[in-house]
ZAMARGU-4260 file (C-alpha; in steps of 0.2 Angstrom, whole numbers, plus 5000, padded with zeros to 4 digits):
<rodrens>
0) 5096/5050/5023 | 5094/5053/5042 | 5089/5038/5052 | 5073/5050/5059 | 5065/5051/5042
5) 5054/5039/5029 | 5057/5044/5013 | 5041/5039/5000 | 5043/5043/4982 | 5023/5038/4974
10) 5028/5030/4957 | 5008/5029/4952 | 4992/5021/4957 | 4997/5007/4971 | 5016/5009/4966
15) 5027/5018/4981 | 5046/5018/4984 | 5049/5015/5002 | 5065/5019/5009 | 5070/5019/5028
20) 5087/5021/5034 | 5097/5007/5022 | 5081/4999/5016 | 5072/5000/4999 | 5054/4993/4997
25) 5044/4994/4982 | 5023/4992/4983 | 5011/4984/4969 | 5024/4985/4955 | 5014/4997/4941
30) 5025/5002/4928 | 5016/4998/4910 | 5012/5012/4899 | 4992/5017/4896 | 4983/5004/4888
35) 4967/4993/4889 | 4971/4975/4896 | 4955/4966/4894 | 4935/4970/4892 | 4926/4956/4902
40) 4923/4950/4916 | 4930/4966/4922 | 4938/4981/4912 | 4956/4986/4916 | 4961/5001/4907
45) 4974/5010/4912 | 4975/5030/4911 | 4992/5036/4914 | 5009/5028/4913 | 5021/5027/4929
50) 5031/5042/4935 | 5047/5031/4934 | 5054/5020/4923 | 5057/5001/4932 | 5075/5005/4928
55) 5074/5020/4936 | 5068/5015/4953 | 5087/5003/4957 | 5090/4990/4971 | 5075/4985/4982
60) 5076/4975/4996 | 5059/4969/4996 | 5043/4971/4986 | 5028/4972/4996 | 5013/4964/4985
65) 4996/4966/4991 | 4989/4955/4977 | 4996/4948/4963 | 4979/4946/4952 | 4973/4961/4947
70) 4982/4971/4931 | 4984/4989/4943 | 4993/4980/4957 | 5004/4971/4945 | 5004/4975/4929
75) 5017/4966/4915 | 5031/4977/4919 | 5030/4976/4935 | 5028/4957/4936 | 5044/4958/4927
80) 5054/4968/4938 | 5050/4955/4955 | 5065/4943/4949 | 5077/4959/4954 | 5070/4963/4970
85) 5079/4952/4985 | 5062/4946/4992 | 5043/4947/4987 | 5031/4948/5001 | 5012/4944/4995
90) 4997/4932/4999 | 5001/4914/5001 | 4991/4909/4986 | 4999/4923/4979 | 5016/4917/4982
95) 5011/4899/4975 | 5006/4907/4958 | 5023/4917/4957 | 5037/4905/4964 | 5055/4913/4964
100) 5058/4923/4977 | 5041/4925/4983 | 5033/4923/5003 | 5017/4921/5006 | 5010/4927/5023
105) 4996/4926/5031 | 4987/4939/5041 | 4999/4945/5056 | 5013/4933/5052 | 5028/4942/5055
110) 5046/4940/5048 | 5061/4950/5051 | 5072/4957/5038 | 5092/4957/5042 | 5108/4965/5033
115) 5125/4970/5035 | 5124/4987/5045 | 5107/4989/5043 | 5094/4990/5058 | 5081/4972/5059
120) 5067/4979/5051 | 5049/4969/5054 | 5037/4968/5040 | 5020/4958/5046 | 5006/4956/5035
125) 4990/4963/5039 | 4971/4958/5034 | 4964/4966/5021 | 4944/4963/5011 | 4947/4970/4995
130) 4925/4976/4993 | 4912/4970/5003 | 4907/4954/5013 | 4907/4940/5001 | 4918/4948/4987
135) 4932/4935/4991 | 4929/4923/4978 | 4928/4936/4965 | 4944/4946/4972 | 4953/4932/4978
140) 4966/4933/4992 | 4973/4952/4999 | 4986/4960/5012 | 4991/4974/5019 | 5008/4978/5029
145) 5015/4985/5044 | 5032/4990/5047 | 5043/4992/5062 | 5059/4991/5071 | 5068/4987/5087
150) 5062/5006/5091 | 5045/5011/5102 | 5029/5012/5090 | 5030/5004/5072 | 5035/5016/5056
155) 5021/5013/5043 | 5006/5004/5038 | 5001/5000/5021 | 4983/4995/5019 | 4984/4986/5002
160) 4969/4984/4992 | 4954/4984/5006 | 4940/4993/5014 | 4937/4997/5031 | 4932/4984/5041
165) 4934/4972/5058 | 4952/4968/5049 | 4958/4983/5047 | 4950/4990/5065 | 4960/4976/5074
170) 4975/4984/5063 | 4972/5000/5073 | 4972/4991/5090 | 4986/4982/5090 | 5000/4993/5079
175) 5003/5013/5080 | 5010/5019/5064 | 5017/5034/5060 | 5013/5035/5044 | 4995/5026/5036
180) 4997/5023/5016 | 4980/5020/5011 | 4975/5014/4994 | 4960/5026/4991 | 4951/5028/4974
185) 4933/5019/4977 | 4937/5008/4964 | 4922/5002/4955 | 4925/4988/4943 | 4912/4976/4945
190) 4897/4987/4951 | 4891/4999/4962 | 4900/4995/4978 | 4918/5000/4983 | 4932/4988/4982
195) 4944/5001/4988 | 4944/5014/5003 | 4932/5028/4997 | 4932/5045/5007 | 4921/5037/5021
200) 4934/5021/5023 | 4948/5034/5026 | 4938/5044/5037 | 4937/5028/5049 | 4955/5027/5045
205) 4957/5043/5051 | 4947/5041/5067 | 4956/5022/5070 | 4973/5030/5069 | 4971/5050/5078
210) 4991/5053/5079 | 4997/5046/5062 | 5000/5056/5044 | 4990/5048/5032 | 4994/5048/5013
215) 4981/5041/5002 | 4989/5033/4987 | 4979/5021/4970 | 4966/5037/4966 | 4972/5039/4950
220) 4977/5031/4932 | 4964/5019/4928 | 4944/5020/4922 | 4936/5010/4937 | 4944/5021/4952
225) 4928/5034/4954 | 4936/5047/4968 | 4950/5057/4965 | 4962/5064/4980 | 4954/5082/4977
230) 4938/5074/4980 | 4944/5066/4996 | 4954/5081/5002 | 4936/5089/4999 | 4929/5077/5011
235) 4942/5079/5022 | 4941/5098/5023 | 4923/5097/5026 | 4925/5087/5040 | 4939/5097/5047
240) 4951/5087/5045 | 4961/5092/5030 | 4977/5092/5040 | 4977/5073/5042 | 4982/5072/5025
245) 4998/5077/5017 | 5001/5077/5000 | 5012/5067/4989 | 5016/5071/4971 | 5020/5058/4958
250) 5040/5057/4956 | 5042/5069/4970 | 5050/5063/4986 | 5042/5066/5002 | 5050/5066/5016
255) 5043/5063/5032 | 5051/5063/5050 | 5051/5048/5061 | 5052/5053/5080 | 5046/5038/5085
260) 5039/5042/5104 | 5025/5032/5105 | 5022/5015/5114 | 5016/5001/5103 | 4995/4999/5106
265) 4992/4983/5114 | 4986/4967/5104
</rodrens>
């Protein structure tokens, strides 16, 4: 793959294969088939089944977990699959629940990721509020990611489970992504509020980030997720700005150009 492109290949829901030059990074590992997981306190029924196979998806460098306590960010399958992958970024609680080869980070903690004829890649973690002010003791810990190298600008950011808010705003001020991966969907499990970016979150995204593709991700394959990506390319199109987005298909790789001209914003 040319240096000057970031190949994403969505798996389903939160899942996406990342791959940049030599690397490999797996998000939110989802591969279970449909299914109900539980009824109360909150229902987790999944929809769809992943469109790869664990097996099918081969050597990842790193995993980058959100969150590892909801069922559609890691699922049984996927939880099995995080012993394989040569690191696990997540949450620090998260990462003292899982053990093994996971690292907890905290929000804007960077590390740096080294190998053998492969380009230092960065991978900080990045705030996220998964729902409204005051939802953290009922979602527990979350994180996003961005991801750079020793090149002007920064390659992606991943927003994890989160609305917008001042975390993700100081996000837009101090990183310039190419590419915004933003777990869309308006997920509703507990009530009627958003614990995920509904149309008007992305909207903001849009706004926070004017030169970067975004591709909205999570919309689909589970009961609670109330807004579909035709719905938010709806939006989108209504507000004139339709060509912000670019689509993904399930098992499809896209394949995006890097050109990498920017200067980093300003922390």
């Amino acid at each position: 793959m040319p240096a000057s492109h970031l190949r994403l290949t969505l798996v389903g829901g939160p899942t996406m294969l990342i791959e940049y030059e030599e690397w490999r990074f797996l998000t939110d590992p989802t591969f279970d088939p449909p299914g109900l997981y539980r009824e109360r306190p909150v229902r987790f029924e999944k929809t769809s089944g992943p469109a790869l196979a664990a097996d099918e998806i081969g050597p990842v460098d790193a995993v980058l977990l959100s969150h590892d306590q909801h069922f559609d960010n890691l699922d049984h399958a996927g939880r099995a699959m995080l012993s394989s992958a040569g690191v696990v970024y997540t949450t620090k609680a998260g990462a003292a629940r899982l053990g093994g080869n996971a690292v907890g980070l905290a929000p804007f903690e960077t590390v740096v990721l080294t190998g053998q004829g492969k380009r230092d890649l960065r991978i900080t973690a990045t705030p996220a509020r998964h729902g409204p002010i005051g939802i953290e003791p009922l979602s527990g810990d979350v994180v996003g990611f961005a991801l750079g190298d020793d090149r002007p600008g920064d390659l992606a950011y991943l927003t994890g489970d989160t609305v917008w808010y001042e975390g993700t705003a100081e996000v837009a001020r101090r990183f310039s992504p190419e590419v915004v991966i933003l777990f869309t969907g308006a997920a509703e499990p507990r009530g009627r509020f958003h614990m995920t970016m509904g149309s008007e979150d992305a909207l903001e995204a849009a706004n926070a980030f004017p030169d970067a593709k975004l591709v909205a991700i999570h919309n689909e394959g589970w009961v609670h997720l109330r807004e579909s990506l035709d719905q938010l390319v709806d939006v989108f199109e209504k507000f004139g700005k339709a060509a912000r987005l670019i689509p993904i298909e399930r098992g499809r790789p896209l394949l995006l150009p890097m050109p990498r001209t920017r200067t980093k914003a300003s922390a």
